[in-house]
C-alpha positions as CSV (number, residue, x, y, z in Angstrom):
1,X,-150.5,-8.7,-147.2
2,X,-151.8,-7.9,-151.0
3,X,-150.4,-4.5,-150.4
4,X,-147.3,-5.6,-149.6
5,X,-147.1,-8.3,-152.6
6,X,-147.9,-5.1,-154.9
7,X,-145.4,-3.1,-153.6
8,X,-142.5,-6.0,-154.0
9,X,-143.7,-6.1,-157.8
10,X,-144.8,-9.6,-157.6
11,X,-148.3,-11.2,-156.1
12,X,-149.8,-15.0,-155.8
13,X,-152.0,-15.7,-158.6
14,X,-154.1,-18.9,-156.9
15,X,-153.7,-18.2,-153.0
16,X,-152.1,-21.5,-151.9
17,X,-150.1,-22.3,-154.9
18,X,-146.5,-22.4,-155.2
19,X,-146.3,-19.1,-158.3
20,X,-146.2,-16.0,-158.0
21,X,-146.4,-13.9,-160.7
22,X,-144.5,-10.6,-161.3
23,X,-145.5,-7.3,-162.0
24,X,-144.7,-3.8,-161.4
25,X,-143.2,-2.8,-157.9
26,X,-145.1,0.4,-156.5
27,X,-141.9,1.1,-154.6
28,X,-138.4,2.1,-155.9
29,X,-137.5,-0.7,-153.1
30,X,-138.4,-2.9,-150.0
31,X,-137.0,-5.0,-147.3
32,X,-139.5,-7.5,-145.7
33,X,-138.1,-9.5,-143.0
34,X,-139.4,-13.1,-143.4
35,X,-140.6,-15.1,-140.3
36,X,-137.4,-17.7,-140.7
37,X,-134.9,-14.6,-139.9
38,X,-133.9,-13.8,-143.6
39,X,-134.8,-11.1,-145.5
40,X,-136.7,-10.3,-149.4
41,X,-135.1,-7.7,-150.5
42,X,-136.8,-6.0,-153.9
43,X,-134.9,-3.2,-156.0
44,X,-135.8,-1.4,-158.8
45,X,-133.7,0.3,-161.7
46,X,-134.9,3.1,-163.4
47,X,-138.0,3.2,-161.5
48,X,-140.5,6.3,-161.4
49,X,-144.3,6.7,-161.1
50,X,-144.1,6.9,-165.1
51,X,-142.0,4.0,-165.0
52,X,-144.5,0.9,-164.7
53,X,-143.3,-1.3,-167.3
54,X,-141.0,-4.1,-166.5
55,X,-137.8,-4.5,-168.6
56,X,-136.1,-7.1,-167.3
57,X,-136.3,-9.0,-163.3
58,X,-133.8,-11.1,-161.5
59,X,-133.6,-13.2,-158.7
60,X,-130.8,-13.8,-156.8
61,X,-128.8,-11.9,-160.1
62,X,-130.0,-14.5,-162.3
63,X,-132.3,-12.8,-165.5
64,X,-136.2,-14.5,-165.4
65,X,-136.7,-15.9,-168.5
66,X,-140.9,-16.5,-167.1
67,X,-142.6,-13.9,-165.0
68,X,-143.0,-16.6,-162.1
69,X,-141.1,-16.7,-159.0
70,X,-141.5,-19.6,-157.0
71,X,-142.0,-19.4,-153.2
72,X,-139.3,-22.3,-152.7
73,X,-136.9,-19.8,-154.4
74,X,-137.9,-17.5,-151.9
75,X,-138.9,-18.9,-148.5
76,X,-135.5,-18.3,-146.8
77,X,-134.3,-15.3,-148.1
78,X,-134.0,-13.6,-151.8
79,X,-132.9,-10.5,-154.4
80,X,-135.8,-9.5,-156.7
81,X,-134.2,-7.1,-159.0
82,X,-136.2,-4.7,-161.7
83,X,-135.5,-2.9,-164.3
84,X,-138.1,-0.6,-165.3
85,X,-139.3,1.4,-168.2
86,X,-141.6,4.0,-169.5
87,X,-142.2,2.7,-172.7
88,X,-144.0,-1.1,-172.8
89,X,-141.4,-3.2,-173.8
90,X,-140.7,-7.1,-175.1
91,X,-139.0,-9.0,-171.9
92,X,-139.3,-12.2,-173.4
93,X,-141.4,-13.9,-170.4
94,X,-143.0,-17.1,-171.4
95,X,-145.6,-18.1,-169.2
96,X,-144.5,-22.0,-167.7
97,X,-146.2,-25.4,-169.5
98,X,-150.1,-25.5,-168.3
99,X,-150.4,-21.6,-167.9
């Protein structure tokens, strides 16, 4: 399962909480059928093993503005979008109030 969070760019930070915090895909992109019937779908742009820095994400088409995805914005179904870069970049996430 840890494989798979790393390969959709984004991973729990405390096993049983609610956040999950993004990071870079290992994949250019991924479908993962969820056990509900809908599907996670993660795609990159501009990805490439020298690509590992993450420019922007979206979910659902809608820019993060924090690098934490929420499982109740996933459980039944989602887009993860990145945009990735080979150069480290300043994406404006702001870690969420008691981080």
């Amino acid at each position: 399962a840890w494989y798979i969070f790393n390969c959709l760019g984004f991973y729990p930070f405390c096993p049983g909480a609610d956040e999950y915090y993004i990071g870079s895909p290992c994949v250019k992109g991924l479908k993962v059928r969820l056990s509900d019937g809908g599907t996670l779908e993660m795609t990159t742009e501009g990805w490439s093993k020298d690509a590992v820095y993450v420019k922007a994400a979206y979910l659902n088409g809608k820019r993060l503005d924090s690098p934490v995805v929420r499982y109740s914005e996933i459980k039944d179904g989602a887009k993860l979008h990145f945009v990735m870069s080979k150069k480290p970049v300043k994406n404006g996430f702001r870690l969420p109030a008691g981080h």
